[in-house]
C-alpha positions in Angstrom: 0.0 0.0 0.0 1.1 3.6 -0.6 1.6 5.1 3.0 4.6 7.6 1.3 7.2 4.2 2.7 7.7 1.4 2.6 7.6 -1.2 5.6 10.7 -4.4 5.3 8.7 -7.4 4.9 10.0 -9.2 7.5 12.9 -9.4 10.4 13.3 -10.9 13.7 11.1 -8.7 15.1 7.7 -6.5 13.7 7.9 -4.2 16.3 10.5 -2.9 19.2 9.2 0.1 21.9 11.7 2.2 24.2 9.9 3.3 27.2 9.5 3.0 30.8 7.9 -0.4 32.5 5.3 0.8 35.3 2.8 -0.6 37.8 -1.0 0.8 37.5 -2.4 0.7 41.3 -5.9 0.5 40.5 -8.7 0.3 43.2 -11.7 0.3 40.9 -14.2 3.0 41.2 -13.0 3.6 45.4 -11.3 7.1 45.4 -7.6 6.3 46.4 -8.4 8.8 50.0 -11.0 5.5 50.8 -9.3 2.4 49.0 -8.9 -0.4 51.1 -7.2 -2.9 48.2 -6.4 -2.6 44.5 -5.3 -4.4 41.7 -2.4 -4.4 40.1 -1.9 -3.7 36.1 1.6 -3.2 34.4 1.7 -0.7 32.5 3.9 1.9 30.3 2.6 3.9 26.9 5.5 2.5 24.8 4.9 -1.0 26.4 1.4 -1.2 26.2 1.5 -1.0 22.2 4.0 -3.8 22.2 1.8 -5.8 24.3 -1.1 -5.9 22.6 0.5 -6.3 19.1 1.6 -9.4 20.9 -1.0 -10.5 22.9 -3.9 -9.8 20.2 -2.5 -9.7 16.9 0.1 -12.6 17.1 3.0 -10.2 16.0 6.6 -10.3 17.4 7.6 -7.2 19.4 10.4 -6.7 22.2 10.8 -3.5 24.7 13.7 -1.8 25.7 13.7 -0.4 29.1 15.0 0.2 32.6 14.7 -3.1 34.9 15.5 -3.3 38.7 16.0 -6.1 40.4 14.0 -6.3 43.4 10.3 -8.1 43.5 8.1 -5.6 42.1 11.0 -5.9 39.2 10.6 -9.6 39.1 6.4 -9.0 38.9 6.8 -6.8 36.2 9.0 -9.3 34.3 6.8 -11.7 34.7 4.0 -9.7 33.1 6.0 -8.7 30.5 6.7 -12.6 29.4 3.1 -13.1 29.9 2.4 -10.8 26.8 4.8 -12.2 24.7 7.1 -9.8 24.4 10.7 -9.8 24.0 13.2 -7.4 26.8 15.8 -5.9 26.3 16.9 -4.8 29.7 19.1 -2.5 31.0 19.4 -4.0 35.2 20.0 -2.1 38.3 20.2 -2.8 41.9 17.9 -1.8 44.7 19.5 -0.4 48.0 16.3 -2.1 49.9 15.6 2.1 50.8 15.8 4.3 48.3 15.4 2.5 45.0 16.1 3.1 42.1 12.5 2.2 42.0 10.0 0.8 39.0 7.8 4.0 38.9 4.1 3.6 40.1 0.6 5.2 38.6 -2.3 6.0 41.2 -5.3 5.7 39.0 -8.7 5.2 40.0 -11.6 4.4 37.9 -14.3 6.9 38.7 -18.0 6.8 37.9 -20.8 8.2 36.4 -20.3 12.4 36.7 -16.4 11.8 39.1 -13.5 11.4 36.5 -11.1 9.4 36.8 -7.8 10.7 39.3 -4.3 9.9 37.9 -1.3 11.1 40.0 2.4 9.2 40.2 5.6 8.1 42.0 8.4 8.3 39.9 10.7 9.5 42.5 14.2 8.0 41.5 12.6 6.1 38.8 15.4 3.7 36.9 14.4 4.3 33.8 15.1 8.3 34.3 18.7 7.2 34.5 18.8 5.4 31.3 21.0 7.2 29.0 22.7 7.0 25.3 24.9 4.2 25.4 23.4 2.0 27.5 22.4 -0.2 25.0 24.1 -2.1 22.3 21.4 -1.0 19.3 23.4 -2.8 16.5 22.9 -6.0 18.7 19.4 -5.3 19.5 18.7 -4.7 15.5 21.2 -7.0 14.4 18.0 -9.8 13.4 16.0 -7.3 11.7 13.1 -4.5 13.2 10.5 -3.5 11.0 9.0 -0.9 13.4 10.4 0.8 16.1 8.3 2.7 18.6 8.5 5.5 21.7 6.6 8.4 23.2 6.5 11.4 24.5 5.7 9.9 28.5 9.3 8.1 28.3 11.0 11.7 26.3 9.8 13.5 29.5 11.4 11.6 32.5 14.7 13.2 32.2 17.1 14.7 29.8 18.8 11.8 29.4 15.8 9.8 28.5 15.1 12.5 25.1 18.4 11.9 24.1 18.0 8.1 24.0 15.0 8.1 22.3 17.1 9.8 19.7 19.9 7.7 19.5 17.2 4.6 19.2 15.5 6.2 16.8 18.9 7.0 14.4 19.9 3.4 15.3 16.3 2.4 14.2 16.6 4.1 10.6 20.0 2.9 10.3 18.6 -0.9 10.2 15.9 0.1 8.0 13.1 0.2 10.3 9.7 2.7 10.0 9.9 5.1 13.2 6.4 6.0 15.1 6.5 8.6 18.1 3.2 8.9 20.3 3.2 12.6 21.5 1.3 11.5 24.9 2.4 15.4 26.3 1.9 15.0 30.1 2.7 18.2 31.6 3.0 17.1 35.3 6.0 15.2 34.0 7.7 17.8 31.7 7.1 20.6 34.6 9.8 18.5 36.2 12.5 18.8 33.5 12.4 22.5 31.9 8.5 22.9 31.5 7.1 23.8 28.6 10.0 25.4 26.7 12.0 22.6 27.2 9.6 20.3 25.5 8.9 22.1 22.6 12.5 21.8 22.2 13.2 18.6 22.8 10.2 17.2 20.9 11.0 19.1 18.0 14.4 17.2 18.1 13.1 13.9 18.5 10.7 14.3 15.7 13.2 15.2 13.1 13.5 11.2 13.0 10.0 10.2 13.2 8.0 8.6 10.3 4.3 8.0 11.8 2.9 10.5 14.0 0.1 9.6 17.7 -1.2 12.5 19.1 -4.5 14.7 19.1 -5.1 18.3 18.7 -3.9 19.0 22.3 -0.6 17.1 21.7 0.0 18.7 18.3 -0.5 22.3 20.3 1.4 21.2 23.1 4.1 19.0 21.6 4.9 20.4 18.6 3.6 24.7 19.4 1.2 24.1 16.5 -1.5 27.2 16.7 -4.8 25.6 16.5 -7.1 26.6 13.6 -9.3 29.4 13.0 -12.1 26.9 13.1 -13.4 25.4 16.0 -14.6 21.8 15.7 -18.5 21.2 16.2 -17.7 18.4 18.7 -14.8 16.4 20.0 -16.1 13.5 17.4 -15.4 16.3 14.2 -12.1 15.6 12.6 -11.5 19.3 11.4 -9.6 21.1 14.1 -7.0 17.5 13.9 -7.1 17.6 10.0 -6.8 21.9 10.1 -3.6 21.4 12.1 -2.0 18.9 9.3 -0.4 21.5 7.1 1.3 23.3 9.6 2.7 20.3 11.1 3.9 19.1 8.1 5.7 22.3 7.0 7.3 22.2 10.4 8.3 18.4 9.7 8.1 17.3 6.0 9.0 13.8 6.7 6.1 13.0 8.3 4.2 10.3 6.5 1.1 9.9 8.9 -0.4 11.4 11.7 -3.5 9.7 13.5 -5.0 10.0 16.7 -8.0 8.8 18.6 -11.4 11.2 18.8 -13.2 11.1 22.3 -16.4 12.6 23.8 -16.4 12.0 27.2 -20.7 12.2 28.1 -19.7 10.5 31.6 -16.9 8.5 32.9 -18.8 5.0 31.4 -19.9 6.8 28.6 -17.8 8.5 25.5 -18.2 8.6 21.6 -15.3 7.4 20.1 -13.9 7.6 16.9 -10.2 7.8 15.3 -9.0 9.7 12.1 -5.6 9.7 10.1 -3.5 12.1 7.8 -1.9 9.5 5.3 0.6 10.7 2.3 -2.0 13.6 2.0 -5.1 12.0 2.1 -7.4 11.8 5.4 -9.4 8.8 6.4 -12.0 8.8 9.1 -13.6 6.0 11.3 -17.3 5.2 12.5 -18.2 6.3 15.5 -19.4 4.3 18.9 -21.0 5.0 21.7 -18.9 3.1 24.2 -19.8 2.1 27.8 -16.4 2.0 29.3 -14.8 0.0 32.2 -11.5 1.5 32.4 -10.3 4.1 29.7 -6.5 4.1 30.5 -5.1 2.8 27.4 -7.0 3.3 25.0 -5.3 5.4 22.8 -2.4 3.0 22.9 -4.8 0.6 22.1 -5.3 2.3 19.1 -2.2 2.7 18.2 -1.1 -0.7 17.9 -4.3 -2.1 15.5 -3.4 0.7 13.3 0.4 0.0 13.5 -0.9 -3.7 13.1 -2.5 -2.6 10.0 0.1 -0.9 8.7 2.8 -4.2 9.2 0.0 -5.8 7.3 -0.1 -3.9 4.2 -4.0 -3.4 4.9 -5.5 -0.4 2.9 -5.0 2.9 4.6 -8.9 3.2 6.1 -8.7 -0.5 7.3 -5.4 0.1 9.3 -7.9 3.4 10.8 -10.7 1.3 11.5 -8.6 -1.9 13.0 -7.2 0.6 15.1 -11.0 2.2 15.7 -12.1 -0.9 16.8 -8.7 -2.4 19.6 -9.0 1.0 21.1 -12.7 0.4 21.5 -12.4 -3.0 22.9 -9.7 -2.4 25.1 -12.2 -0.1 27.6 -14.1 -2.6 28.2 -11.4 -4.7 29.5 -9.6 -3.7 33.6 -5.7 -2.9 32.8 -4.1 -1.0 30.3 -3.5 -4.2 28.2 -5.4 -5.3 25.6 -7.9 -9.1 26.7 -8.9 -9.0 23.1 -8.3 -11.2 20.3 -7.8 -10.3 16.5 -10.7 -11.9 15.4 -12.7 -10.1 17.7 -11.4 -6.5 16.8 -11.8 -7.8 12.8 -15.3 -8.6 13.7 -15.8 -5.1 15.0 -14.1 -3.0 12.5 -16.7 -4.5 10.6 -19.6 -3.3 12.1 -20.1 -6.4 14.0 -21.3 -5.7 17.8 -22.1 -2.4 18.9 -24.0 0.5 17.8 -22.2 2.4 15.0 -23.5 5.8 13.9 -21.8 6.2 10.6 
C-alpha cells in the first residue's frame, strides 16, 4: 500500500518500543483517599502497544527499558513474558531504601459524573537514568526490526531519557526500520525537566527522525507549538480542528508520513463517543463512531495505536489500518488494565460493524 514508505517485509522482530515499565495501582471505582485494596496492572505507553500487538494480533515485538531487580521488578518481568514480548533490559540494583524504584501510577476508575484521578511516584525512577549508550542497538537490531516505537511519557522523564529516544531512533533508521512517536504530552512530568519550553524543544528534536505521528489536537499544540485553527470543531467527534492542524505540522516536519489520533467525547466516565481519524501521504481517512460504555479508559489510545500499527505491518488499505485501530481502542475499555484481553478476530469482527451501535 502507498503510505509515502515502505515497511521491510520481515525481520526478527515487527515491532520494538523504548519506554518506561510501570505498575498501574488500580482500586476500581474507590477514590484512592477511601481504597482499602487494588489491583495491580503493568503498564507503560511505549509498552502497552508492544503488548497488545503481541497478545492480540500474534505479531513479534520486544521493549527496551530500565529493569530493577528487586520483586516488584521480578512481577513486572513476569508480566512482561506473559504478553509475549521480548526485553531488552538494561538492570540495576535496589538499595532495599531508596530504590532506584519501578515508577508507580495511582489511578482510579471513577464513575458516572467523578472522572477518573491519575497522580504518580516516579521518585528516582530507573528508567530516568537510562542514558545514550546504555544499550548495544546494532545488537538489539542486528536480526532485523520493522517498526520501532516511543513516546513522549518516556522523552519527559529526564534529559537523558530524550536523548536516548534519539539515538534509538537514528539506530532504528540505520537498520531500516519505520519510526512511530506517540506525542502522549503530560505536563506534570515535563514541569519536572524544563517545562514547557523545554519540551517544545526537545520534541521538536526527536521528531526530526519520526515517520508516523500519535497524538491529538492537544498534543500537536502542546508537543509540537502548533496554533490551533481558525475553526473550531463542532464536537470532540469532528475531525476538522486535527485535519486543520496537518499542514502546519507538516511544513514544520516534512518527513512525516502519517499522523492519527483517537477522537473522544467523554458524556460520563462509562460513557464516550469514540472515533479515530488519520492524515496518510495527504489523504485523510476517518472511522465510524461508537458510543462506548467504558470500564476503564487508560489505554485506549495506545490501544489504538497498535491495531493501526498492526494494520500498517499488514499492508491493509489505509482506512482498514484506521478502523482496525477504531475498533482495539474500543475494545480495550471494556477490559480492567491498560493491556489489551482481546483477540484479533474479535477486533476484525468489530471494525466490521459487527457488535455495537455504529452511527456512521
Amino acid at each position: 500500500m502507498n503510505y509515502g514508505f515502505d515497511i521491510r517485509p520481515s525481520g526478527g522482530l515487527d515491532f520494538l518500543a523504548l519506554g518506561a515499565l510501570v505498575n498501574r495501582l488500580d482500586p476500581g471505582i474507590i477514590p484512592w483517599r477511601k481504597a482499602t485494596h487494588c489491583q495491580i496492572h503493568v503498564s507503560g505507553g511505549e509498552f502497552n502497544a508492544a503488548a497488545n500487538l503481541s497478545d492480540c494480533f500474534r505479531l513479534q515485538t520486544g521493549v527496551v527499558s530500565a529493569m530493577v531487580d528487586y520483586p516488584l521488578g521480578d512481577l513486572i518481568a513476569e508480566r512482561v513474558r506473559a504478553m509475549g514480548v521480548k526485553p531488552f533490559y538494561k538492570h540495576f540494583q535496589h538499595d532495599g531504601v531508596n530504590g532506584p524504584n519501578m515508577a508507580t501510577v495511582y489511578s482510579d476508575r471513577g464513575h458516572g459524573v467523578r472522572g477518573p484521578v491519575v497522580f504518580y511516584n516516579r521518585s528516582n525512577e530507573a528508567a530516568g537514568r537510562l542514558k545514550p549508550g546504555d544499550f548495544d542497538w546494532n545488537q538489539i537490531f542486528s536480526g532485523g526490526v520493522r517498526w520501532f516505537h516511543s513516546g513522549g511519557i518516556f522523552a519527559a522523564l529526564s534529559p537523558t531519557t530524550a536523548e536516548l529516544t534519539i539515538e534509538g531512533m537514528q539506530a532504528a533508521k540505520a537498520a531500516g526500520a519505520i519510526v512511530s512517536f506517540d506525542l502522549n504530552y503530560r505536563e506534570k512530568l515535563w514541569n519536572v525537566h524544563g517545562g514547557h519550553a523545554r519540551a517544545l524543544e526537545v520534541i521538536g528534536r526527536i521528531v526530526k527522525h519520526v515517520d508516523v505521528l500519535v497524538g491529538n489536537e492537544e498534543d500537536l499544540q502542546k508537543g509540537l507549538g502548533i496554533p490551533g485553527p481558525e475553526v473550531a470543531a463542532k464536537s470532540k467527534l469532528d475531525p476538522s480542528t486535527f485535519f486543520g492542524m496537518i499542514d502546519r505540522v507538516v511544513a514544520q516536519h516534512p518527513q512525516i508520513k502519517v499522523v492519527a489520533t483517537t477522537l473522544r467525547e467523554v458524556v460520563s466516565t462509562n460513557r464516550h463517543g469514540w472515533g479515530a481519524v488519520a492524515w496518510m501521504n495527504g489523504k485523510t481517512f476517518v472511522s465510524p463512531t461508537v458510543e462506548l460504555d467504558v470500564l476503564d479508559r487508560v489505554g485506549g489510545g495506545d490501544g489504538f495505536a497498535a491495531g493501526f500499527i498492526y494494520g500498517l505491518l499488514k499492508g491493509e488499505t489505509s482506512e482498514e489500518a484506521v478502523k482496525l485501530g477504531w475498533a482495539h481502542g474500543a475494545l480495550l475499555t471494556t477490559f480492567p488494565g491498560d493491556t489489551t484481553m482481546a483477540t484479533v478476530e474479535q477486533v476484525r469482527a468489530f471494525a466490521k460493524g459487527g457488535s455495537a451501535r455504529i452511527q456512521r
